[in-house]
C-alpha positions as CSV (number, residue, x, y, z in Angstrom):
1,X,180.0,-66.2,-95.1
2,X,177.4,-67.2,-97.7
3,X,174.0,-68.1,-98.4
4,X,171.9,-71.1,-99.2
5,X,168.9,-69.6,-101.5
6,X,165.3,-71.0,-102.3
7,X,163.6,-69.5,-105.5
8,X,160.7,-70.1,-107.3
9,X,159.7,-68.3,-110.8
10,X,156.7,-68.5,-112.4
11,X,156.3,-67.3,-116.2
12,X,152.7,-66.9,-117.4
13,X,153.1,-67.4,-121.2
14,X,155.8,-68.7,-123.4
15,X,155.1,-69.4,-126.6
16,X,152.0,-71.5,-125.5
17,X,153.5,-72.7,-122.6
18,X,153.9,-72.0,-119.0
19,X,157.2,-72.6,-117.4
20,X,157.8,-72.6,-113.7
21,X,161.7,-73.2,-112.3
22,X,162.7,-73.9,-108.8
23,X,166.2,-73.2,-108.3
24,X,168.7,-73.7,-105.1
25,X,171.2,-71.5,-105.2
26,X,174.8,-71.5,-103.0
27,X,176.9,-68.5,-102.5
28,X,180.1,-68.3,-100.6
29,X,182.4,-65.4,-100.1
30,X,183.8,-62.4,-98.3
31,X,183.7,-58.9,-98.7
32,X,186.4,-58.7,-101.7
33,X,185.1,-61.5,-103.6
34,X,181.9,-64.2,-103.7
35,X,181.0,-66.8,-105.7
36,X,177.2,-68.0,-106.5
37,X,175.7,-70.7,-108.0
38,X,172.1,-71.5,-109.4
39,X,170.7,-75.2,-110.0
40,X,167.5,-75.2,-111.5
41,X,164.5,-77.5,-112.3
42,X,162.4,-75.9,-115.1
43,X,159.1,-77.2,-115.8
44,X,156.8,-76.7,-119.1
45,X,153.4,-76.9,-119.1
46,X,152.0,-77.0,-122.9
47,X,148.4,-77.8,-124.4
48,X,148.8,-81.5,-124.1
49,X,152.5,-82.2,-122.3
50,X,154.9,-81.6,-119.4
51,X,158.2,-81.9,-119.4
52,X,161.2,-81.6,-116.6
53,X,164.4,-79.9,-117.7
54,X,167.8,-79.4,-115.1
55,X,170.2,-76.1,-115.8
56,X,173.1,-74.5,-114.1
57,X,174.0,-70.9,-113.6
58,X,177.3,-69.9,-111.7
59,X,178.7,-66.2,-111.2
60,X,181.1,-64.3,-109.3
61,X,181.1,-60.6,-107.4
62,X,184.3,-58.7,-107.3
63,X,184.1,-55.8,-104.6
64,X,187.5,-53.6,-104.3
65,X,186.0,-51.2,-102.4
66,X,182.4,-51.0,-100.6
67,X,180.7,-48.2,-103.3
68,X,181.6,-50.3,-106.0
69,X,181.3,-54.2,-107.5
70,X,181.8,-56.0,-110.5
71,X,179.8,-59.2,-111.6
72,X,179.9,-61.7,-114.1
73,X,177.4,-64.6,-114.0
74,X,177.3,-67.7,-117.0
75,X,173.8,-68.7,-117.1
76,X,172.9,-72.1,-119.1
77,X,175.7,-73.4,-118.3
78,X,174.5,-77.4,-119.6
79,X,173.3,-75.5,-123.0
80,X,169.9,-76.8,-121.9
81,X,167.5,-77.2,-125.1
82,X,163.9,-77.4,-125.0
83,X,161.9,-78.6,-127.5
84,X,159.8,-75.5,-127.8
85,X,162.9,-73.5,-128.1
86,X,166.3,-73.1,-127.3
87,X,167.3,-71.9,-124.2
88,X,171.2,-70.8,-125.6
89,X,173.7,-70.2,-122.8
90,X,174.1,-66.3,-121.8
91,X,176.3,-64.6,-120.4
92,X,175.8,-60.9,-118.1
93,X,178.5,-59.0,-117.0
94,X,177.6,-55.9,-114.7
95,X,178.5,-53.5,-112.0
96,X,177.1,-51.6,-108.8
97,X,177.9,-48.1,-107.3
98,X,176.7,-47.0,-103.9
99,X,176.2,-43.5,-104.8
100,X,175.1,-43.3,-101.0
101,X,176.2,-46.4,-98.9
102,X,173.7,-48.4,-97.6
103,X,170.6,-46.3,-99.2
104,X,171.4,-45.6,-102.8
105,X,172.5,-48.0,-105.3
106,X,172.8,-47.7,-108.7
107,X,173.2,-50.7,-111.2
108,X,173.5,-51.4,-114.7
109,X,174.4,-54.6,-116.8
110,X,175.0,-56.0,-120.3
111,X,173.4,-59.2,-121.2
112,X,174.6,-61.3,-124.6
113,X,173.9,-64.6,-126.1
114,X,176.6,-67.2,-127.1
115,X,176.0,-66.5,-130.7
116,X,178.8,-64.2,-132.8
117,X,176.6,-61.6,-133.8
118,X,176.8,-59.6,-130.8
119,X,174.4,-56.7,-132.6
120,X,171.5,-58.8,-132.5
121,X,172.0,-61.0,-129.2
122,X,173.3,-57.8,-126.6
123,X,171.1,-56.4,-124.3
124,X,171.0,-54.2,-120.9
125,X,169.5,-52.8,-118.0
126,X,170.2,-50.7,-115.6
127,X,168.3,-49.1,-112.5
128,X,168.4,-48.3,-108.8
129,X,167.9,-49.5,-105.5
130,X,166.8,-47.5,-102.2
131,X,167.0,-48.6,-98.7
132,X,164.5,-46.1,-96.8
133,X,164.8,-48.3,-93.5
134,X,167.0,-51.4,-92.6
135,X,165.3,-54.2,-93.1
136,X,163.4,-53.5,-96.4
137,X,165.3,-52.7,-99.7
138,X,163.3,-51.7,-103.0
139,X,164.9,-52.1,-106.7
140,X,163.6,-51.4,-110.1
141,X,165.0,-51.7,-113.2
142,X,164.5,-51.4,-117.1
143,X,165.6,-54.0,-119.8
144,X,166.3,-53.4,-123.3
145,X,168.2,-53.9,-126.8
146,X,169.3,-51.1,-128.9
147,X,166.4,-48.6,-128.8
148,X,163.7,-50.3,-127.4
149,X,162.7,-51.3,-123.6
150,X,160.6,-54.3,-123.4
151,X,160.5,-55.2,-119.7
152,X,160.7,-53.7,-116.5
153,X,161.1,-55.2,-113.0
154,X,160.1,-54.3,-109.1
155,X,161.3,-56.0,-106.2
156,X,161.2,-55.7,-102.6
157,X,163.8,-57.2,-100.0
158,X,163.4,-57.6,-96.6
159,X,166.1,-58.5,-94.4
160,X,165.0,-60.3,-91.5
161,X,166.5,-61.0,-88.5
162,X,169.5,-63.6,-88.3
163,X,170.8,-62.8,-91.7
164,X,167.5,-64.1,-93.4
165,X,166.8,-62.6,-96.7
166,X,162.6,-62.8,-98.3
167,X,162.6,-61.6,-101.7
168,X,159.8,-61.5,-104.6
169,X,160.0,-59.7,-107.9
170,X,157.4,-59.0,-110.6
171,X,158.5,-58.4,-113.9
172,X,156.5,-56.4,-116.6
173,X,156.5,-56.2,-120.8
174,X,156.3,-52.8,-122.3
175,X,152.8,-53.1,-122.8
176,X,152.9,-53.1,-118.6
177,X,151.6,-56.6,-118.6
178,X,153.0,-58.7,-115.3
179,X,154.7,-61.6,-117.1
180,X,156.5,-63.8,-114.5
181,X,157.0,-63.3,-111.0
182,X,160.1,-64.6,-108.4
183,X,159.9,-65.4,-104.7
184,X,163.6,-66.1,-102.7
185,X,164.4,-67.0,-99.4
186,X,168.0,-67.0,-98.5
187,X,169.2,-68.3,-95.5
188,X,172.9,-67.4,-94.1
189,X,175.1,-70.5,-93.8
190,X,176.3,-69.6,-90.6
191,X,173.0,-71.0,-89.4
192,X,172.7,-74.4,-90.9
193,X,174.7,-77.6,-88.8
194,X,175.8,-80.7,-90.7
């Protein structure tokens, strides 16, 4: 079982720049263990250029039981750099508990740069996720290094019929400005003929 995923992100402002990505993303799997992949086209918009850059992301879910998971997820994997900046490989490594199954999730994760100095390049979030009817599934979550938060995130998922999955997300600095938003569409494999 798996999904084939279509996403599109749009960040407002990056240093002087916009950047929008369209990614296709593959997971396969079964209910002990998954494997995802991302492969995305990021596009930058600056005051007088634009420019096309291609990055990978690939991941895995371990699930021993069904109130808990482990993740790990390599993003970057091509070390893509820009010329505005350096987009460094990261890596994320994070778990789930269903504190009640299929209503109440709780999630946190730890976020670190490819760099040594771990003190300066960790960061985490952690938050919840509420499923008040089946088809619709609300997360939040808070981001963060050492003492400060600087962005938050909403998202609603609604599972449609046929094993569909819609998706969008908006994410928001600590000054509670919106700052990029996400829209997916997954679609279960079982459903596509070659």
């Amino acid at each position: 079982m798996g999904n084939l995923g279509f996403v599109y992100q749009d960040i407002y402002s990056f240093e002087n720049s916009r950047l929008t990505s369209y990614a296709l993303n593959l997971s396969v799997g079964g209910d002990l263990f998954s494997f995802g992949t991302s492969n995305k086209i990021i596009n930058v918009t600056g005051l007088d250029n634009q420019t096309s850059y291609f990055t990978i992301n690939a991941g895995f879910i371990f699930q021993p039981t069904e109130y808990f998971s482990l993740g790990f997820l390599a993003s970057n994997i091509n070390k893509l750099e820009l010329d505005l900046f350096q987009y460094r490989r990261g890596y994320s490594v994070g778990a789930k508990i269903a504190i009640v199954r299929n209503v109440l999730n709780l999630f946190v994760q730890t976020d670190f740069k490819e760099r040594k100095e771990l003190s300066t390049n960790v960061s985490g979030s952690a938050g919840f996720s509420i499923q008040p009817i089946n088809f619709l599934e609300l997360r939040t979550w808070i981001m963060g290094n050492k003492n400060i938060i600087d962005e938050g995130i909403l998202t609603a998922i609604f599972k449609l019929e046929g094993g569909f999955i819609l998706s969008a997300s908006a994410h928001f600095n600590d000054a509670r400005e919106k700052t990029r938003y996400n829209a997916m569409l997954a679609i279960p494999l079982q459903t596509i003929s070659f």
